[in-house]
MARTI-155924 format. One line per 2 residues: their letters; for each residue x, y, z of C-alpha. Coordinates in steps of 0.1 Angstrom, whole numbers, m for minus. Layout:
N
A = X Y Z | ...
! end
This chain:
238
XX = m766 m2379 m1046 | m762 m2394 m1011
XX = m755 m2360 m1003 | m787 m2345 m1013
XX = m806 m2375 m997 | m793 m2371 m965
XX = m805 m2332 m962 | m840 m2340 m979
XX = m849 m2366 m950 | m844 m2344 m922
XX = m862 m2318 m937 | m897 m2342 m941
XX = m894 m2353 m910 | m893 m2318 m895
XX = m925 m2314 m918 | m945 m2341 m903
XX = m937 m2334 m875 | m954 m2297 m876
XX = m983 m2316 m890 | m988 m2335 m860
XX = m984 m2310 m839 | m1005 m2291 m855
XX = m1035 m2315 m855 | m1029 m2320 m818
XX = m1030 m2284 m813 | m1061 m2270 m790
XX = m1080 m2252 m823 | m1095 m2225 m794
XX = m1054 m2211 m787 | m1053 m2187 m807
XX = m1022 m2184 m829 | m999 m2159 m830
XX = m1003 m2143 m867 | m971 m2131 m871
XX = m967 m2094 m886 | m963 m2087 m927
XX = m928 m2075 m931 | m923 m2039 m937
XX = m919 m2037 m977 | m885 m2020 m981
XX = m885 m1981 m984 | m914 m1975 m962
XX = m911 m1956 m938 | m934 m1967 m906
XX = m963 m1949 m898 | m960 m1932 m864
XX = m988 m1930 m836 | m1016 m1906 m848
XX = m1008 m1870 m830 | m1038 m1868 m803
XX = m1025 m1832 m792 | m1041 m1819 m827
XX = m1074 m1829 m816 | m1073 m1820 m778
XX = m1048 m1787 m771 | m1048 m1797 m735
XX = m1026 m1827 m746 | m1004 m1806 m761
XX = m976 m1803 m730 | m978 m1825 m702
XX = m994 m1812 m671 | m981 m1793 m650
XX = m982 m1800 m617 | m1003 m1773 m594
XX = m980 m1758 m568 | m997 m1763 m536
XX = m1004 m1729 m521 | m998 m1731 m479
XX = m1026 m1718 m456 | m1010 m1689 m446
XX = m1030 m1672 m417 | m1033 m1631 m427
XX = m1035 m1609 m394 | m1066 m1593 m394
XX = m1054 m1555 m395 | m1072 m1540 m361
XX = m1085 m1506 m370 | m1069 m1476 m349
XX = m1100 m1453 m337 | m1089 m1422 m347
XX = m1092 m1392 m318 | m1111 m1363 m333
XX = m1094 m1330 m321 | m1123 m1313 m301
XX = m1132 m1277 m316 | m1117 m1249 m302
XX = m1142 m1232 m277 | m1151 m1201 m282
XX = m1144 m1179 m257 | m1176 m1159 m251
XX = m1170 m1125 m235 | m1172 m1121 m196
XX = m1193 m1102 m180 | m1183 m1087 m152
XX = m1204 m1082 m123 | m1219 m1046 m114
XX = m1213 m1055 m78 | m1176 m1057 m82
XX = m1160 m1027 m64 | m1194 m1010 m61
XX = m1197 m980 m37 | m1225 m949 m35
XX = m1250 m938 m10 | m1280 m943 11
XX = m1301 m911 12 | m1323 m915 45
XX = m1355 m895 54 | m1368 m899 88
XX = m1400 m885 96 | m1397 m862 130
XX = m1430 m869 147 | m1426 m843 173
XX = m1415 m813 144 | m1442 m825 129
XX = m1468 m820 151 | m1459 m781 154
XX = m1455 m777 118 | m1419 m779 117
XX = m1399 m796 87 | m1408 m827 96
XX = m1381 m848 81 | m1344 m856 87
XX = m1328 m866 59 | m1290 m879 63
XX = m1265 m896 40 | m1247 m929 50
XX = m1217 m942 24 | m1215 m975 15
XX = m1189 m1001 m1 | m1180 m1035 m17
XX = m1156 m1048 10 | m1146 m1084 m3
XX = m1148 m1101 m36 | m1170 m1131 m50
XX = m1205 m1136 m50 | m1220 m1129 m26
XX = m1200 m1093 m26 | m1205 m1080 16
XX = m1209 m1043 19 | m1209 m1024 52
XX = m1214 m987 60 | m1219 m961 85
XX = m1228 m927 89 | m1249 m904 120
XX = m1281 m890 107 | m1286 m857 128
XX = m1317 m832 131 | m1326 m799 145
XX = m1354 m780 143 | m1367 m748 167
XX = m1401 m731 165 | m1402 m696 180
XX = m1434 m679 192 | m1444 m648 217
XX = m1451 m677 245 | m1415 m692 239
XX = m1401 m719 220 | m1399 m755 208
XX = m1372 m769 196 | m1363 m808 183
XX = m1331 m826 185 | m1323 m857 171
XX = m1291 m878 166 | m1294 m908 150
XX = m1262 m936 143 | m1271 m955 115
XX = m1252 m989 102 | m1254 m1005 68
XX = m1249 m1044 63 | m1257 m1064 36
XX = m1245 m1078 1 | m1245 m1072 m39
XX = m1251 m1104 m55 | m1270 m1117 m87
XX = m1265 m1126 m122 | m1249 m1098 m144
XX = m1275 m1072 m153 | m1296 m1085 m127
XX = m1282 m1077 m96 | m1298 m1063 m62
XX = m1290 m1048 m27 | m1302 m1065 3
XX = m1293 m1047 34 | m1302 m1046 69
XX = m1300 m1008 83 | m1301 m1004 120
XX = m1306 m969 137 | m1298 m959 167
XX = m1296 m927 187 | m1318 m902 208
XX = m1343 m878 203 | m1348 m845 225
XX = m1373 m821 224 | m1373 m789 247
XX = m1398 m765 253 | m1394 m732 266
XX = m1427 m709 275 | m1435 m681 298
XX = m1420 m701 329 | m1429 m730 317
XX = m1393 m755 312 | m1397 m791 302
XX = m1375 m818 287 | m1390 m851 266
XX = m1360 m876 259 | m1363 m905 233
XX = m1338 m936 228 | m1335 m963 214
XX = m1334 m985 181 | m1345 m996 149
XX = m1339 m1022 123 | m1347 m1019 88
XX = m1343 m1049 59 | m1342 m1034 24
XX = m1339 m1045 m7 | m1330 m1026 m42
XX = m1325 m1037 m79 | m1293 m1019 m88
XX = m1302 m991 m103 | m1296 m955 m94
XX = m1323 m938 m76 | m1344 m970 m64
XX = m1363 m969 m33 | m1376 m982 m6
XX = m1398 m972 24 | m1416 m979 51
XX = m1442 m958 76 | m1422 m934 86
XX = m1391 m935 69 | m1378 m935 28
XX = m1344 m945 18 | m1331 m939 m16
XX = m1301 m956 m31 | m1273 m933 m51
XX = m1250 m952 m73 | m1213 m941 m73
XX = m1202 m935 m110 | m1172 m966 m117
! end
């Protein structure tokens, strides 16, 4: 009996004192409501699964590998060297004036034959050459030039001598197929005519010289002339 009155008064005490507590208590601090037990056998429910409803939940991010600024050489182009064409080799020409040789045919009109009807024209041959190489090609030649001529009648006779040295100088030059002669011909020597009639005896000397310029295409048989005089050229056959 005094056993159960002992434990009943501390346990009303402990009540009023929660009561005045309680109506001491500021009514806007909220209480703490403290949670419903968890009925035995129930298994808790566990947070709802957001990855269901957005995938990019489903994994945790992964973190983005930071890429370094790496600087990439420019590649420099290497010009390329086109090989150049092969030339073609166009054929050569040589020149016509290359080891060219012939003739000069000259005609030289006698003035005192002529007067007494005799053949009035000495005609001579004087050889020429190519004597070097490269354009212009020089040619030189020589030759005498001689004439003689006699009339005869009952009062006596006439007779004409002449003796002529005649030089060639000059060149070959021009494009192939359209080469020419140009020469300078001098002439010298002396003329003699002689007349012989019914005692009658007389000399009539001539000397001296001349100097012709000529020129030719190069082709066999051109000419070229002057008062007094015709010279013909004669190609040599290479």
């Amino acid at each position: 009996m005094h056993l159960t009155h002992r434990v009943a008064r501390p346990v009303l005490l402990a009540l009023m004192l929660a009561v005045v507590l309680a109506g001491c208590a500021d009514p806007s601090t909220p209480v703490p409501t403290a949670l419903p037990p968890i009925p035995t056998g129930e298994t808790p429910q566990s947070a709802p699964d957001l990855s269901a409803t957005d995938p990019a939940l489903a994994s945790p991010p992964s973190p983005t590998p930071t890429t370094a600024l790496v600087s990439t050489p420019t590649p420099t182009a290497t010009p390329t060297v086109a090989a150049a064409p092969a030339a073609t080799e166009q054929p050569t020409t040589a020149s016509r004036c290359e080891r060219l040789s012939g003739q000069l045919e000259i005609q030289v009109l006698v003035g005192p034959a002529e007067a007494v009807g005799l053949e009035p024209v000495a005609v001579g041959s004087v050889p020429f050459a190519v004597t070097g190489l490269g354009q212009p090609y020089p040619i030189t030649g020589q030759a005498p030039v001689s004439y003689e001529a006699t009339l005869t009648q009952a009062w006596g006779t006439y007779t004409v001598t002449m003796d002529l040295d005649v030089s060639v100088q000059g060149e070959c030059s021009g494009a192939p197929g359209n080469e020419r002669l140009d020469l300078v011909l001098e002439m010298t020597g002396e003329q003699l005519v002689v007349v012989d009639a019914e005692g009658m005896y007389g000399e009539y000397p001539w000397s001296g010289t001349h100097t012709r310029k000529v020129s030719f295409p190069l082709e066999d048989g051109a000419q070229a002339e002057g008062e007094g005089w015709i010279i013909v050229l004669h190609l040599s056959e290479s």
